[in-house]
DOTI-726321 format. One record per residue (C-alpha): residue number from 0; residue in one letter; chain; x, y, z. Coordinates in pm, whole numbers, plus 50000, padded with zeros to 5 digits. Example, Ala and Ser with C-alpha at 12.3 -4.5 7.8 and 13.67 -1.06 7.14 Angstrom:
BEGIN
{0 "A" "A" {51230 49550 50780}}
{1 "S" "A" {51367 49894 50714}}
! end
This chain:
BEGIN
{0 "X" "A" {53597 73253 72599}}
{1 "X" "A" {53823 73165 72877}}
{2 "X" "A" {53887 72784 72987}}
{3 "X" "A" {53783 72773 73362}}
{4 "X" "A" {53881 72469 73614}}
{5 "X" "A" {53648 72309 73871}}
{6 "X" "A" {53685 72600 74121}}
{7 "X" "A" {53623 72890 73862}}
{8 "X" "A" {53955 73030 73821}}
{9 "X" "A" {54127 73043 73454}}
{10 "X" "A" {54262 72716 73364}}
{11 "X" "A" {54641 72734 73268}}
{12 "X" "A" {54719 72734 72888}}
{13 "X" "A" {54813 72410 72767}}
{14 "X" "A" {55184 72439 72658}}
{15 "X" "A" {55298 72589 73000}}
{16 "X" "A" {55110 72283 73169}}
{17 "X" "A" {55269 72051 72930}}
{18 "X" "A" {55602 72231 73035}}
{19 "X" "A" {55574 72234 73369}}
{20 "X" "A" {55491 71868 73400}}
{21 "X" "A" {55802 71775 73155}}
{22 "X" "A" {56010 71968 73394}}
{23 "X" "A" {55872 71754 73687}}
{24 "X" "A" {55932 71467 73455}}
{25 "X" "A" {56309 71512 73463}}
{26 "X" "A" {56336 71491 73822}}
{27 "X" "A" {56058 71170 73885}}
{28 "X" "A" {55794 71407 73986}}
{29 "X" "A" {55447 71518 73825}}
{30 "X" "A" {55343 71877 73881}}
{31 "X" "A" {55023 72056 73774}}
{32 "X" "A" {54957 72477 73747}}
{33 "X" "A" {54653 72588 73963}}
{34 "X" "A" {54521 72955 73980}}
{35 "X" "A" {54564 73093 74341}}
{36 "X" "A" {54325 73380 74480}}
{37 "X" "A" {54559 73621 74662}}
{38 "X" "A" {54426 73968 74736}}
{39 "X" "A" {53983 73974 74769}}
{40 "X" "A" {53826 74308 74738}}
{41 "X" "A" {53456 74311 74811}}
{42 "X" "A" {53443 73933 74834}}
{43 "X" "A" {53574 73930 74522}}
{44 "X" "A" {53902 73789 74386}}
{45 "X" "A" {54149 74072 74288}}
{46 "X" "A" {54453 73955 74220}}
{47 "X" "A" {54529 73572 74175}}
{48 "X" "A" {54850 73393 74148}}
{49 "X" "A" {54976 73093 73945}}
{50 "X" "A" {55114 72835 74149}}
{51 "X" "A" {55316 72525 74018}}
{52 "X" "A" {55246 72193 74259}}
{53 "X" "A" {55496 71898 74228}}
{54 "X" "A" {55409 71563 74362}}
{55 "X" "A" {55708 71412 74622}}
{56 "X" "A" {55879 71099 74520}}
{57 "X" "A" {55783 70812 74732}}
{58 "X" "A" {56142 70778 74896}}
{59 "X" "A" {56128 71173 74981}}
{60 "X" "A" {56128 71185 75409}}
{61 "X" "A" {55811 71481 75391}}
{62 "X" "A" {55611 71169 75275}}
{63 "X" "A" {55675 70953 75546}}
{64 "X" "A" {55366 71072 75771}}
{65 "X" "A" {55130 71024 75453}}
{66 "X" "A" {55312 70676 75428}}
{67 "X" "A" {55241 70593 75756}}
{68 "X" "A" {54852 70733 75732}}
{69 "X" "A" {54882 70990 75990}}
{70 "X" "A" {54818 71271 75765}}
{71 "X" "A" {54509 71248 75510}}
{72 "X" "A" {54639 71488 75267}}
{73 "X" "A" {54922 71392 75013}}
{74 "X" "A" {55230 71643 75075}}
{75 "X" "A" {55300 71858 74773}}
{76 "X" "A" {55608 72104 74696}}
{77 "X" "A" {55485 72457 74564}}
{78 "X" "A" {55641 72746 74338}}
{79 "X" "A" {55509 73042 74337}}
{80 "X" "A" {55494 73212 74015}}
{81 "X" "A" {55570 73551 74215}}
{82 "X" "A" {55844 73826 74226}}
{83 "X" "A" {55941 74050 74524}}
{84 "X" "A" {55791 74398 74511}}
{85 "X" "A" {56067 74673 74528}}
{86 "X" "A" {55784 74931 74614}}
{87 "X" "A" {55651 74739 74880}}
{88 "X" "A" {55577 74936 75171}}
{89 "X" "A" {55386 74620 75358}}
{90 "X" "A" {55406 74269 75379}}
{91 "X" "A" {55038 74221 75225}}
{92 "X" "A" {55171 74389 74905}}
{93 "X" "A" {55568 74214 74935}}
{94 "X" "A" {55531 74030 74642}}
{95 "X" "A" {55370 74092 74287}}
{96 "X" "A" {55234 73780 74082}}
{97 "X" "A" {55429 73689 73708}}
{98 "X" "A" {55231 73659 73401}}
{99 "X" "A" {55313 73336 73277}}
{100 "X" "A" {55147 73375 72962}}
{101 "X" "A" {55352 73662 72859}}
{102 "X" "A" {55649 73475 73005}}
{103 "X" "A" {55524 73181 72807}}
{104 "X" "A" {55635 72808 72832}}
{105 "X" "A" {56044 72910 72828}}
{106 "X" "A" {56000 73131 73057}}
{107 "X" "A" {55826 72930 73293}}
{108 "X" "A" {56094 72684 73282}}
{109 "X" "A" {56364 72927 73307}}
{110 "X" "A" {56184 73039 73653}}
{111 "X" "A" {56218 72706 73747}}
{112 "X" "A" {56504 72617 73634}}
{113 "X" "A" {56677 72879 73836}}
{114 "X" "A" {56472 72795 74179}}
{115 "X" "A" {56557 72442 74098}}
{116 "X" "A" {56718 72267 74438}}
{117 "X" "A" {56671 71927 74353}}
{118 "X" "A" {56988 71937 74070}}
{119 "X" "A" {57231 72185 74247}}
{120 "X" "A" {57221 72385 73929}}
{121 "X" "A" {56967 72620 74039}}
{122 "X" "A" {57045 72944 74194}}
{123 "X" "A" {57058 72761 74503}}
{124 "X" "A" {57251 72416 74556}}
{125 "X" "A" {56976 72308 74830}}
{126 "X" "A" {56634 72463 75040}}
{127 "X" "A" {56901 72493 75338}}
{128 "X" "A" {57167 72704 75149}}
{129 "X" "A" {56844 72940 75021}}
{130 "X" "A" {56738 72974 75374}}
{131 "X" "A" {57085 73076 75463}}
{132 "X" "A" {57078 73343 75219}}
{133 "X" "A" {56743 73478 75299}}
{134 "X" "A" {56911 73489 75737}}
{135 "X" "A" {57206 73661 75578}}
{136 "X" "A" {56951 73920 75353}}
{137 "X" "A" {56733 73966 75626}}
{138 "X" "A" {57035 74041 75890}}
{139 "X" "A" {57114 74258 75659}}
{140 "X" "A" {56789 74446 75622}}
{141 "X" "A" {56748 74448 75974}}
{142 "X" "A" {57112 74592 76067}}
{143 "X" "A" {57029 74884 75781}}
{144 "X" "A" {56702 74946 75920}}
{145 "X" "A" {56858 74967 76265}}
{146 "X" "A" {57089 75216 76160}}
{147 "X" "A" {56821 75476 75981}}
{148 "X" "A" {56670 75467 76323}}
{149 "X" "A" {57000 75592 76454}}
{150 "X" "A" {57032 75826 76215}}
{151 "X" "A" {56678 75946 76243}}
{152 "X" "A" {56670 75970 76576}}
{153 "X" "A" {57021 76149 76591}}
{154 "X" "A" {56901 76403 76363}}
{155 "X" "A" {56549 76460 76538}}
{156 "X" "A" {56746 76518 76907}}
{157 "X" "A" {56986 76806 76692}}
{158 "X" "A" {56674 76989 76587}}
{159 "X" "A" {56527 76967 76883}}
{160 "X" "A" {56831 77102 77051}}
{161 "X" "A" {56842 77392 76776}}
{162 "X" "A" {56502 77495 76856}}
{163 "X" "A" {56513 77494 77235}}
{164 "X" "A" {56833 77699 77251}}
{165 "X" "A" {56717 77893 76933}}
{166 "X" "A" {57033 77835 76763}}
{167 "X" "A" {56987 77967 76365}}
{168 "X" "A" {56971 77660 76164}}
{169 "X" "A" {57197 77861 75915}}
{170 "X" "A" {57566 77946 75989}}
{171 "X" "A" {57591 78307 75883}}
{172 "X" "A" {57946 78468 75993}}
{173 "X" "A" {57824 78768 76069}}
{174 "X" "A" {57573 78942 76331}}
{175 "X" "A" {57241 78979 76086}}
{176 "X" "A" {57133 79207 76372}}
{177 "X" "A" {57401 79445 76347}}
{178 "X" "A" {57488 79416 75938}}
{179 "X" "A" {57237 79600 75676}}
! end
């Protein structure tokens, strides 16, 4: 029998909840693990995703508006429980969800752990230097993708060229016509 929360989806085993709200603990957060539909197939969910949502502290600027009662909804900071795709060939499919029960409740926290901004000992120091890596990667990507254009195209105008002046595509040093 599987535990189920108030919208139907699997409920979150208990140790990796525990985990995840001792990790917000550290910082002066709370956080709680929801099940997140992600890909429906017949009006059915497919493929779900577990999502970790930490509370703001109270001195944290995102909660001014809520402060100030001009949003209804409290703001909340979200991980993902997702890793990119390297055999993505869209964005619908760009990322792949984790299992954190295999991962289990170290492995959770070593996911966020490394994602961790708030300490500076995460992979990142802060959500700006992240963004500036993710300009730099996508430059990147952009510039390569640029170039296989080129290169495509380049390559497409030679064979063209080729076939309108019938030029062999093979470089044979002698006359085939004349040679036995």
């Amino acid at each position: 029998m599987t535990l189920t929360d108030r919208e139907g989806l699997a409920a979150p085993p208990v140790e990796i909840a525990d985990e995840v709200e001792m990790y917000a603990r550290e910082s002066g957060r709370h956080a709680t693990l929801h099940l997140v539909p992600t890909k429906f197939v017949n009006g059915r969910v497919a493929e779900a995703t577990w999502v970790a949502r930490f509370t703001l502290r109270p001195t944290d600027p995102r909660m001014k508006l809520y402060q100030e009662q001009k949003i209804g909804e409290v703001p909340t900071e979200d991980v993902w429980f997702n890793a990119p795709n390297p055999a993505s060939k869209t964005w619908a499919d760009a990322y792949e969800p984790l299992d954190i029960i295999q991962m289990g409740a170290s492995g959770v926290r070593r996911f966020l752990e490394k994602g961790n901004t708030w300490s500076g000992r995460g992979e990142f120091k802060s959500i700006e230097d992240q963004l500036g890596h993710i300009r730099d990667k996508n430059e990147t990507e952009r510039e390569k993708t640029y170039e296989d254009a080129r290169y495509r195209s380049k390559k497409q105008a030679v064979d063209k060229r080729r076939s309108l002046l019938k030029i062999p595509f093979l470089g044979v040093g002698t006359d085939l016509k004349k040679s036995t």
